[in-house]
C-alpha positions as CSV (number, residue, x, y, z in Angstrom):
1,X,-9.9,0.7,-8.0
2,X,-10.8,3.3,-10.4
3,X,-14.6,2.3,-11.5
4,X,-15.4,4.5,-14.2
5,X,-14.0,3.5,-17.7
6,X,-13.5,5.9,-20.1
7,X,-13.9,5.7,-24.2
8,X,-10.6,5.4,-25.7
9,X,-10.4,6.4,-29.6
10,X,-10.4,4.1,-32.5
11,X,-7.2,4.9,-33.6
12,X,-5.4,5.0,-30.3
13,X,-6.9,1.3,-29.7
14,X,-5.5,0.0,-32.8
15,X,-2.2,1.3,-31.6
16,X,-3.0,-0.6,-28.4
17,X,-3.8,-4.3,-29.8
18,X,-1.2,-3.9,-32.1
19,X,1.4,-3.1,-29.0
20,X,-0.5,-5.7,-26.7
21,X,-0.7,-9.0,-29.7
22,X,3.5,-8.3,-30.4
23,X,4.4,-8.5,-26.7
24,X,2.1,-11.8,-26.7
25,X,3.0,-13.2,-30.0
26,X,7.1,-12.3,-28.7
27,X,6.2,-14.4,-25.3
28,X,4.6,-17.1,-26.9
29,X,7.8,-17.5,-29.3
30,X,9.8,-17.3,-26.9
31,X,8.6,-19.6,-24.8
32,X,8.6,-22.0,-27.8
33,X,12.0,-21.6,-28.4
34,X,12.6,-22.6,-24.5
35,X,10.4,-25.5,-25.0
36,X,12.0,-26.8,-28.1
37,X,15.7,-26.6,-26.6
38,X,16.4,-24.3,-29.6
39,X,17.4,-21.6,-26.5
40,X,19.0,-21.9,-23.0
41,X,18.6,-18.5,-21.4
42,X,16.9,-16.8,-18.5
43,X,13.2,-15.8,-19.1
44,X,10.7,-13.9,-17.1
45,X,6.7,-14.1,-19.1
46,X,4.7,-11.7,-19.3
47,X,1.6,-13.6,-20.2
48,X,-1.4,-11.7,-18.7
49,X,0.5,-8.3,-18.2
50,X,0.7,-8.2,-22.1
51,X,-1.6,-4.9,-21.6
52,X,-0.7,-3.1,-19.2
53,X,2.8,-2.7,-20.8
54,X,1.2,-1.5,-24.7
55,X,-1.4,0.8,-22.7
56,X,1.5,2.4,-20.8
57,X,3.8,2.8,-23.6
58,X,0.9,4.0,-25.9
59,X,0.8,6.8,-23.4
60,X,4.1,7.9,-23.9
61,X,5.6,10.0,-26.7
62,X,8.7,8.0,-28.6
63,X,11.8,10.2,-26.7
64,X,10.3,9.2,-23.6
65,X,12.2,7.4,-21.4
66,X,11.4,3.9,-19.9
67,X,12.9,2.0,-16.6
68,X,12.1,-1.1,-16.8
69,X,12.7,-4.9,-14.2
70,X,13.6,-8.7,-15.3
71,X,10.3,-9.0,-16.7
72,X,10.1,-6.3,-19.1
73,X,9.9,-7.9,-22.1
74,X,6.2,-5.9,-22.7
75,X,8.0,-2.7,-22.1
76,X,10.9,-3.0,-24.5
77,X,8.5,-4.7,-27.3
78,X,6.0,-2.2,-27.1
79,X,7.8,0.9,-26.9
80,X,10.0,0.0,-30.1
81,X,13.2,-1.8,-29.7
82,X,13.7,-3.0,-33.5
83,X,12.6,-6.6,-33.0
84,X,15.9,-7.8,-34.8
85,X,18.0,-5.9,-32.3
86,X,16.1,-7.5,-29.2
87,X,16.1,-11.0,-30.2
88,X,19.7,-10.1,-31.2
89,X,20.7,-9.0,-27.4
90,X,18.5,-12.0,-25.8
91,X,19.6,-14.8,-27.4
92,X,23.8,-13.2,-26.8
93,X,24.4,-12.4,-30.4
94,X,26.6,-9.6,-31.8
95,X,23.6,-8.4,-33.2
96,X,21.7,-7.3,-29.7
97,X,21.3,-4.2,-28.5
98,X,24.3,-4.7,-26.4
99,X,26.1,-7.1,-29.0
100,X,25.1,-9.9,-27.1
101,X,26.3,-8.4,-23.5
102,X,23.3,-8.1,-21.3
103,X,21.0,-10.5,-22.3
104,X,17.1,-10.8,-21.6
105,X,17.6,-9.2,-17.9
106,X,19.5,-6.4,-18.8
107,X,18.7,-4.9,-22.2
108,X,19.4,-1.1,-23.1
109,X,18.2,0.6,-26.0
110,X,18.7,4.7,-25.6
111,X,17.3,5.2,-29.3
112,X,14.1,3.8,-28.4
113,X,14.2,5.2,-24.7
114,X,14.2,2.0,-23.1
115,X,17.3,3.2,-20.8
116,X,17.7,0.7,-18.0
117,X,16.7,-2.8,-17.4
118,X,17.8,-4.4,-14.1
119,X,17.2,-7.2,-12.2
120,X,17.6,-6.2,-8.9
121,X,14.4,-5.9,-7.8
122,X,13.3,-2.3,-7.2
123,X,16.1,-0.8,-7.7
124,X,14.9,0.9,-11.2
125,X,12.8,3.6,-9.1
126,X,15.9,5.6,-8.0
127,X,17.8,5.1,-11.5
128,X,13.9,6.5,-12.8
129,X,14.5,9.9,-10.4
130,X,17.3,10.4,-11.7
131,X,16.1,10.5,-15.5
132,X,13.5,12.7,-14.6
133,X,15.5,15.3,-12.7
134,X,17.5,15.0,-15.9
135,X,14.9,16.1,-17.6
136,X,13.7,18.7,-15.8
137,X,17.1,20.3,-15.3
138,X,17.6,20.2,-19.1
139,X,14.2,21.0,-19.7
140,X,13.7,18.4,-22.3
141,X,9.8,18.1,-22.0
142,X,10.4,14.0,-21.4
143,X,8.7,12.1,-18.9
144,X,10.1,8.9,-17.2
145,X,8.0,5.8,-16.5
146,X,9.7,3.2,-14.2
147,X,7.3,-0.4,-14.4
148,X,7.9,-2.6,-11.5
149,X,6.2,-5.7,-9.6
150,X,3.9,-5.3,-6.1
151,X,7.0,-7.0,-4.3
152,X,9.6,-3.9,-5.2
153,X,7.0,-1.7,-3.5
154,X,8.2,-2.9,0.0
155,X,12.1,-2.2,0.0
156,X,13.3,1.2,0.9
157,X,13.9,2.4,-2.8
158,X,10.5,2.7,-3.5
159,X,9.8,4.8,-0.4
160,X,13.0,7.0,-1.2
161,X,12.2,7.5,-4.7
162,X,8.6,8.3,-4.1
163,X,9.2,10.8,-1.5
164,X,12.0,12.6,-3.5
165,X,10.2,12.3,-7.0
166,X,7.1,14.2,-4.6
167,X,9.2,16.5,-3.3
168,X,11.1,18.1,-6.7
169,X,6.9,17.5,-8.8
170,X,9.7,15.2,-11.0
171,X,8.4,14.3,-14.4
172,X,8.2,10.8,-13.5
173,X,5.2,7.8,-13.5
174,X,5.5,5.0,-11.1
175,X,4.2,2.0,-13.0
176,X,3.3,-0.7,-10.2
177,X,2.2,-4.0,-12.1
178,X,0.6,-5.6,-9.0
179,X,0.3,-9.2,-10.4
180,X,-0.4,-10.1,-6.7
181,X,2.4,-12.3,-5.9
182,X,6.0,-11.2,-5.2
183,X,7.9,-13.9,-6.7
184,X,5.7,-17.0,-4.7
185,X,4.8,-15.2,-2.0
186,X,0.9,-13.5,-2.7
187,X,0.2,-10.1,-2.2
188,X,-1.7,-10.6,1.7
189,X,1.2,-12.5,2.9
190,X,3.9,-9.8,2.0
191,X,1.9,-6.6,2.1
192,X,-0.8,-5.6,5.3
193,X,-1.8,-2.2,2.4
194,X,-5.3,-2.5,1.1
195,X,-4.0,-1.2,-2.0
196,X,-0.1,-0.1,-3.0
197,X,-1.4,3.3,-4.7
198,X,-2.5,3.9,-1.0
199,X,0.7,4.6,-0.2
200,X,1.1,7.6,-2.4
201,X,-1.0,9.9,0.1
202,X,1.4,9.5,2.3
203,X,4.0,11.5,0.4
204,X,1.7,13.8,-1.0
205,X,1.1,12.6,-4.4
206,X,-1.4,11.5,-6.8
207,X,-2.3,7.5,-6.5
208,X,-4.4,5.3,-8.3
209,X,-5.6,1.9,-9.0
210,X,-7.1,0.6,-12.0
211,X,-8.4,-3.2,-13.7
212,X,-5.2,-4.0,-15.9
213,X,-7.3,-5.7,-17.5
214,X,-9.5,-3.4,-19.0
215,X,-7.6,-1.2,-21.4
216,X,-10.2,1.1,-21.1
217,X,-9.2,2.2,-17.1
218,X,-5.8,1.3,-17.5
219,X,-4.9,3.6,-20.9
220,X,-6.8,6.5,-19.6
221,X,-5.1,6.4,-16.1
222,X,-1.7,6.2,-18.1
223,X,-2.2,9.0,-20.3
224,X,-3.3,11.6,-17.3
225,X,-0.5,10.5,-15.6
226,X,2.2,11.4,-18.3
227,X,0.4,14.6,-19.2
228,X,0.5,15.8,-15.6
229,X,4.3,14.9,-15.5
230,X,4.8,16.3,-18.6
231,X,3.0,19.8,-17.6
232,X,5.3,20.1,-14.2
233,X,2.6,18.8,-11.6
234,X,4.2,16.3,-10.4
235,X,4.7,12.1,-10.0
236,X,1.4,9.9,-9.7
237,X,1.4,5.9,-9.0
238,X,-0.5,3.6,-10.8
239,X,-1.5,0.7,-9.8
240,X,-2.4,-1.7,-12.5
241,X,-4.2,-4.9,-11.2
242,X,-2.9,-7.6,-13.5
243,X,-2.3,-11.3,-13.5
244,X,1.1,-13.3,-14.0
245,X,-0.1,-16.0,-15.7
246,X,2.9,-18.4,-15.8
247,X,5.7,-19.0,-13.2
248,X,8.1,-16.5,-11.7
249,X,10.4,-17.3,-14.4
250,X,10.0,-20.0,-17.3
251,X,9.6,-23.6,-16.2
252,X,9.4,-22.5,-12.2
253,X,6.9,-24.5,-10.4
254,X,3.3,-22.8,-10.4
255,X,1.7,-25.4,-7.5
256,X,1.9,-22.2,-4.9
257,X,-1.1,-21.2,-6.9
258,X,-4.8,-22.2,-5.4
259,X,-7.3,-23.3,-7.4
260,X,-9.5,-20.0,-7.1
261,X,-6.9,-18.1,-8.2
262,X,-6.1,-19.8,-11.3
263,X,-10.4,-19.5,-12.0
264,X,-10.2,-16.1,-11.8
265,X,-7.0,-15.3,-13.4
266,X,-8.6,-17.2,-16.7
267,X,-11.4,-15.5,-16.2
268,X,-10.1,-12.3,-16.3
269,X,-8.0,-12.9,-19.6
270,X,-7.1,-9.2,-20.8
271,X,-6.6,-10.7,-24.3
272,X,-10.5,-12.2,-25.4
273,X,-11.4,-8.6,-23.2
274,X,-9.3,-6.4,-25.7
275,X,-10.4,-8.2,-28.5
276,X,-14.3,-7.8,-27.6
277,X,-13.7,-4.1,-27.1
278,X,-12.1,-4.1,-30.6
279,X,-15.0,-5.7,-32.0
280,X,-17.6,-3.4,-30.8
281,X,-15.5,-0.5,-32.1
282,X,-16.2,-2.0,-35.3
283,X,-12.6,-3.6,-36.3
284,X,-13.7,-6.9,-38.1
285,X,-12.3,-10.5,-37.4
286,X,-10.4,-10.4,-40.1
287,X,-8.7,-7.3,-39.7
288,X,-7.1,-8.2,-36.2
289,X,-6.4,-11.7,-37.3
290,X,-4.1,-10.3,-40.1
291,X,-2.4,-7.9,-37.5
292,X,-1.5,-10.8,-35.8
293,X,-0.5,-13.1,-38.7
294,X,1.7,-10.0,-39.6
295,X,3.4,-9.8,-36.2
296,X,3.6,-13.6,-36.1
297,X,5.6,-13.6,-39.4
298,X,7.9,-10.6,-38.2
299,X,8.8,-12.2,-35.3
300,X,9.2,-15.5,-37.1
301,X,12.1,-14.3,-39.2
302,X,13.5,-12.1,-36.6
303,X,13.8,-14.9,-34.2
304,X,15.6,-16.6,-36.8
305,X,17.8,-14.1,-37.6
306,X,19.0,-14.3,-34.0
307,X,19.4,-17.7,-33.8
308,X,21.2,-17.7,-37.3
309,X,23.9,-14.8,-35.6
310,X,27.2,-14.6,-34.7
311,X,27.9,-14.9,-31.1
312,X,30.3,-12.1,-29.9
313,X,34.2,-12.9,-30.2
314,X,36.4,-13.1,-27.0
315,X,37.7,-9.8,-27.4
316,X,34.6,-7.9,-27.1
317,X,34.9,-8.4,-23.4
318,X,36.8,-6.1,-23.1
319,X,35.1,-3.4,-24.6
320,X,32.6,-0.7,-23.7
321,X,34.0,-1.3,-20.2
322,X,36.5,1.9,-19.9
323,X,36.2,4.4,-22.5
324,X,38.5,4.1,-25.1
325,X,40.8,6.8,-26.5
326,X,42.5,7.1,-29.7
């Protein structure tokens, strides 16, 4: 794990709470929504990864594109989908991303990059390749970030997509987000690797890990990866040691968890550590309270919105499936 953390800039780490506090403030609606029976859908947290998603999409530049899993809600949040528009798509509504068609495990937003989200797990590497060779074939100057979970890294896609990504120095970051357990199975009992950016030797490219919980390791590592990719040298995997703090998916059972694991997982909260780095960067209380009263409200009526939509009519079944002529 990278042990050297690096001084990020005061602007840059306002960019960064204010990504990190909407993908958390978006979670904790939605989870209040669930709670309250006001929605009956499918929903992965992200509570604890909330950073690692706002440091790796503050890396990127706005046409960049994104690759994304099941639990990507800190992805699509933080890069930009217009928060009426993803509520819209996750709650079925005509006014989603996808009018209402693919839901919280399989949202698509082109305009703000976020290209594919799938819930087969690992299978967003390849798609990620593919987007980058794109890119380099068109000579667009975007890079490609694929996020995915320590539990993808062990099916053959990974090792495919690494290898070729190596081979043609594509313009793409692998994103692991090792929350060290692969659905309920934890990290030792599924993987015998000291570390999964160890693995990136192996195929010749750049690997490393960093504290996910420090946004000062985990921005910096983020931003040299992308501006390698973007200059032509090549893939690098990142390893960002995070914590899911909530089930697999919402309501799952969360017994599998020991006791030592849960004290350490509070204990390494990336929220109250953001927050103290803000502070001694001179941002005041009050300042970062009203960024998240004003994110609180935005989502607030945005939620609402959604729930307030129309649902999409029978017909549009049919659509977007071939392509239609006139």
């Amino acid at each position: 794990m990278a042990e050297i953390a690096k001084e990020i800039d005061r602007d840059k780490l306002l960019d960064i709470y204010t990504r990190t506090m909407k993908v958390n403030r978006t979670d904790e609606k939605f989870r209040e929504l669930l709670m309250q029976g006001k929605v009956a859908v499918m929903y992965y947290c992200v509570r604890g990864q909330e950073l690692v998603s706002a440091a790796a999409m503050a890396a990127l530049e706005q046409d960049d594109y994104v690759v994304c899993t099941y639990r990507g809600q800190g992805e699509q949040t933080a890069k930009g989908i217009p928060i009426e528009k993803w509520w819209g798509e996750c709650l079925g509504k005509v006014t989603g991303t996808c009018k209402g068609k693919g839901g919280t495990m399989h949202i698509t937003d082109p305009d703000t990059g976020i290209m594919v989200t799938t819930g087969v797990v690992g299978s967003g590497l390849p798609i990620a390749n593919g987007l980058a060779m794109a890119s380099q074939n068109n000579g667009d100057g975007r890079v490609t970030l694929v996020s995915f979970g320590d539990g993808a890294a062990n099916i053959g896609g990974f090792h495919e997509a690494m290898n070729m990504a190596q081979l043609y120095k594509l313009p793409v970051v692998f994103l692991c987000q090792n929350n060290r357990y692969g659905e309920h199975t934890a990290y030792a009992d599924h993987t015998d690797t000291r570390q999964i950016s160890d693995r990136a030797a192996g195929y010749g490219m750049r690997g490393v890990t960093v504290d996910g919980n420090d946004v000062r390791q985990v921005y910096p590592a983020m931003k040299e990866a992308v501006d390698r990719a973007r200059a032509g040298e090549g893939p690098t995997l990142v390893e960002a040691m995070c914590y899911r703090m909530m089930g697999h998916f919402f309501g799952s059972d969360f017994s599998y968890m020991p006791d030592e694991h849960l004290a350490e997982m509070q204990a390494e909260d990336p929220l109250p550590k953001l927050r103290e780095v803000m502070l001694e960067h001179q941002f005041s209380e009050e300042e970062l309270d009203k960024i998240v009263a004003d994110i609180n409200a935005e989502i607030d009526a945005a939620a609402q919105a959604a729930l307030d939509a129309e649902l999409p009519s029978t017909d549009e079944i049919y659509k977007d499936v071939l392509e239609e002529t006139a």
